[in-house]
Residue, then its C-alpha position, 0 to 999 in steps of 0.5 A: x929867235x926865229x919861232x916868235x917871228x914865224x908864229x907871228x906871221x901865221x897869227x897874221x895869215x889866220x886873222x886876215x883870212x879869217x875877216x877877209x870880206x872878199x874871200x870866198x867860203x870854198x877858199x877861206x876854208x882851203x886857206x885855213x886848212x894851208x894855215x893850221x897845216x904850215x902851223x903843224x910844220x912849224x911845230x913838228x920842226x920844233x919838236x923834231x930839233x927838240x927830240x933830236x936833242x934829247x935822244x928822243x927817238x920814238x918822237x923823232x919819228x912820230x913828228x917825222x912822219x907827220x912831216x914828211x906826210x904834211x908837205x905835200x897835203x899844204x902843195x895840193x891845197x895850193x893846187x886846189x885854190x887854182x885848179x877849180x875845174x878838176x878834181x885832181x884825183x891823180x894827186x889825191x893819190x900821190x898824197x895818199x901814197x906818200x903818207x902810206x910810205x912814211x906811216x911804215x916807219x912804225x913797223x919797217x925801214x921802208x922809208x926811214x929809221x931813227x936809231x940811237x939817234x941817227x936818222x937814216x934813209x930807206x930805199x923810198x925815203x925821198x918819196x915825199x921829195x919826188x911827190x913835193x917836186x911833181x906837185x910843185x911843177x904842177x903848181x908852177x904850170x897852173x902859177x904862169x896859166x894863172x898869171x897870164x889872166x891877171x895885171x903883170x904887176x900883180x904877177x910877182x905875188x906868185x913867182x916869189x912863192x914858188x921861188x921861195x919854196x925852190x931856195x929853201x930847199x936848196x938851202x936846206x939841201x946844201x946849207x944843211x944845219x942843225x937847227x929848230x926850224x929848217x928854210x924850207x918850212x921859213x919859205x912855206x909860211x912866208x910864202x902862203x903870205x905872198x900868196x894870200x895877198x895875191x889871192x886877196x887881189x883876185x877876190x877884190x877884183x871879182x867882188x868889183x865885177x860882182x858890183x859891175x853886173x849889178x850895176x849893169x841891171x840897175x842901169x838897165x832897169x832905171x832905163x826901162x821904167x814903166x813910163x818910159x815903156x808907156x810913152x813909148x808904146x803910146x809914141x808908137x800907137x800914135x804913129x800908127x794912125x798918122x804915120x804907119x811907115x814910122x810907126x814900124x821903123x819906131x817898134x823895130x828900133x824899140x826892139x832893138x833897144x831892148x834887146x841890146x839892154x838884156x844882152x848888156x847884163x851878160x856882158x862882163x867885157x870891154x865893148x867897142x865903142x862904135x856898137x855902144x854908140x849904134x846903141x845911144x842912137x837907137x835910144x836917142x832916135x826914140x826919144x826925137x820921135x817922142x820930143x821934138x824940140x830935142x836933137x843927139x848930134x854926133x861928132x866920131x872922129x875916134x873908134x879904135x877903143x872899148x868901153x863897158x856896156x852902157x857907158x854912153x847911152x845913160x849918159x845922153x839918156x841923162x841929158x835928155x831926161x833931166x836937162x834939154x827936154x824944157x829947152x826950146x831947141x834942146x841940143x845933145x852932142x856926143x865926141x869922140x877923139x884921139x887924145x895923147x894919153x888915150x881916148x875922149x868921149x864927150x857928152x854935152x848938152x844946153x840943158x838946165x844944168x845941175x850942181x855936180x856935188x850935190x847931184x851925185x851924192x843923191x841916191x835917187x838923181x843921177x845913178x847912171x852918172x855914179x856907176x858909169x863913173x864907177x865902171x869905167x875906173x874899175x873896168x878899163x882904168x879910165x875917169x869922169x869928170x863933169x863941169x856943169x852950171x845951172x841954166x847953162x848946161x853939162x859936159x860929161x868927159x870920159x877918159x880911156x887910157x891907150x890899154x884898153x885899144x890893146x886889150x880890144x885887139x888881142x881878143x879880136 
């Protein structure tokens, strides 16, 4: 009764490993490896039950030695899937010590024995329990290191592994009866699931910041264009016959804003709000050289928070580009403000307006709107909301929840 429902679970681990989009090769294969191994221990239970009935003692020994040396190979391979860094060598070794340990059952009774049916214990015959019992701390330790980098809620995908691994040991070891599959090895195939599950959110959540570093580029280089470089440097060219003074102001704040758009592509953290507004404003001051029927105010009432890099500056960039340069008096004004759930920015502008639904399902109009709305949510849990009518002009509102100003102090 118990072996269909376990080989159900396994075919369910190979599958979803097998199409898993977001797993890694280096991990897929090692989750394979975990998955054909727990297959053989599920197995060698069998035949181990099988060969006891029948008073088959060569086998009995043949499947125990494969299972005393199998346990601790599945533990390293767990090991190996959060100790990136290491080669571990060291357990490497305890592997390798523990199957030369149970292989001398063919010629010794170093280990253990199988006669006329009884099994019996040598003198190393729990090797492969004190090495199983080493890993297994090892692999709690580097669980709560692990833990510590992902969202608490997440955490308890991990913790039932371990758990589980611990109580069917002692089930087995207290609990002990004959029967075809022993707890611990239930405990090792329904603990590689919950441990899948936890892997495949970590391979979700680093896909999502592979998307946010591409997304961080593509806003940078839609930013830097070559028209915008040309006026620029036009801007500049000009200033230097009527205005020098300005002129140098303007080059050392085009600088700047170049500087700051090639730092944003390595910065894969939450920034704070007051250097991301220092950023809008070096671009906006640009821009007012260049339109002068255009004017950014700034209304800051609220700097205890972070945000992803270049979330308000192709904001503004967008208002000022697709809506208040055809106005006579162009006005954009940048909020920000306390708010009982969190945080607000808010970008507004008397520009020309635009049908949000229409706007943003374009591929070519608005791409900055569409990856800041998508950065926000993924990085710091927050929202964009838009209201905008046709000749009257935009508000962009982004909301950040109360964490992000907690995350922001625990690095500072």
């Amino acid at each position: 009764m118990v072996l269909a429902p376990i080989m159900l679970q396994i075919v369910g681990l190979f599958l979803a490993v097998l199409i898993d989009p977001y797993i890694k090769k280096r991990d897929r294969r090692i989750m394979l490896a975990i998955t054909g191994l727990v297959f053989s221990l599920v197995v060698q239970n069998y035949a181990d039950y099988l060969s006891d009935q029948m008073g088959m003692d060569l086998l009995r020994t043949i499947v125990s030695v494969w299972g005393y040396s199998v346990r601790p190979v599945i533990l390293l391979l767990f090991i190996r899937l959060l100790n990136r860094k290491r080669n571990g060598i060291v357990l490497y070794g305890l592997v390798a010590v523990n199957a030369a340990v149970y292989f001398s059952a063919f010629f010794s009774r170093l280990s253990f024995w199988i006669e006329d049916g009884h099994f019996q214990r040598g003198p190393l015959g729990f090797t492969c329990h004190v090495i199983s019992l080493i890993m297994l701390v090892y692999f709690f330790y580097l669980t709560i290191c692990e833990i510590r980098r992902v969202p608490k809620k997440e955490s308890i995908f991990p913790l039932l592994n371990v758990t589980f691994i611990f109580v069917g040991i002692g089930i087995d070891y207290f609990l002990a009866r004959q029967q075809s599959i022993t707890y611990l090895t239930i405990t090792i195939v329904s603990g590689s699931l919950f441990y899948y599950v936890w892997l495949h959110l970590q391979f979700v959540r680093e896909h999502e910041k592979a998307i946010i570093s591409e997304q961080q580029i593509q806003i940078m280089m839609t930013q830097m264009q070559p028209h915008f470089l040309y006026n620029t440097l036009s801007t500049i060219q000009a200033l230097c016959r009527i205005d020098p003074e300005k002129a140098f102001d303007t080059t050392e704040k085009f600088g700047l804003y170049l500087q700051q758009n090639l730092d944003s592509i390595n910065q894969p953290e939450l920034i704070p709000i007051k250097k991301e507004l220092e950023h809008t404003k070096i671009y906006a001051d640009i821009e007012m050289i260049r339109f002068k029927n255009v004017r950014v105010e700034y209304d800051v009432k609220d700097e205890s928070f972070c945000v992803p890099a270049l979330t308000v500056q192709p904001l503004v960039e967008n208002a000022i580009k697709h809506g208040v340069r055809i106005r006579k008096e162009g006005v954009v004004t940048v909020r920000t403000k306390k708010t009982d759930s969190g945080h607000e920015i808010v970008i507004s502008d008397n520009g020309k307006g635009f049908e949000p639904t229409q706007q943003l399902s374009s591929d070519k109009t608005h791409i900055g709107i569409r990856n800041v709305e998508e950065r926000v949510r993924i990085m710091c849990g927050g929202s964009v909301s838009i209201e905008s009518r046709l000749d009257e002009g935009t508000t962009i509102t982004i909301r950040i929840p109360e964490k992000s100003e907690i995350k922001s102090r625990k690095k500072g």
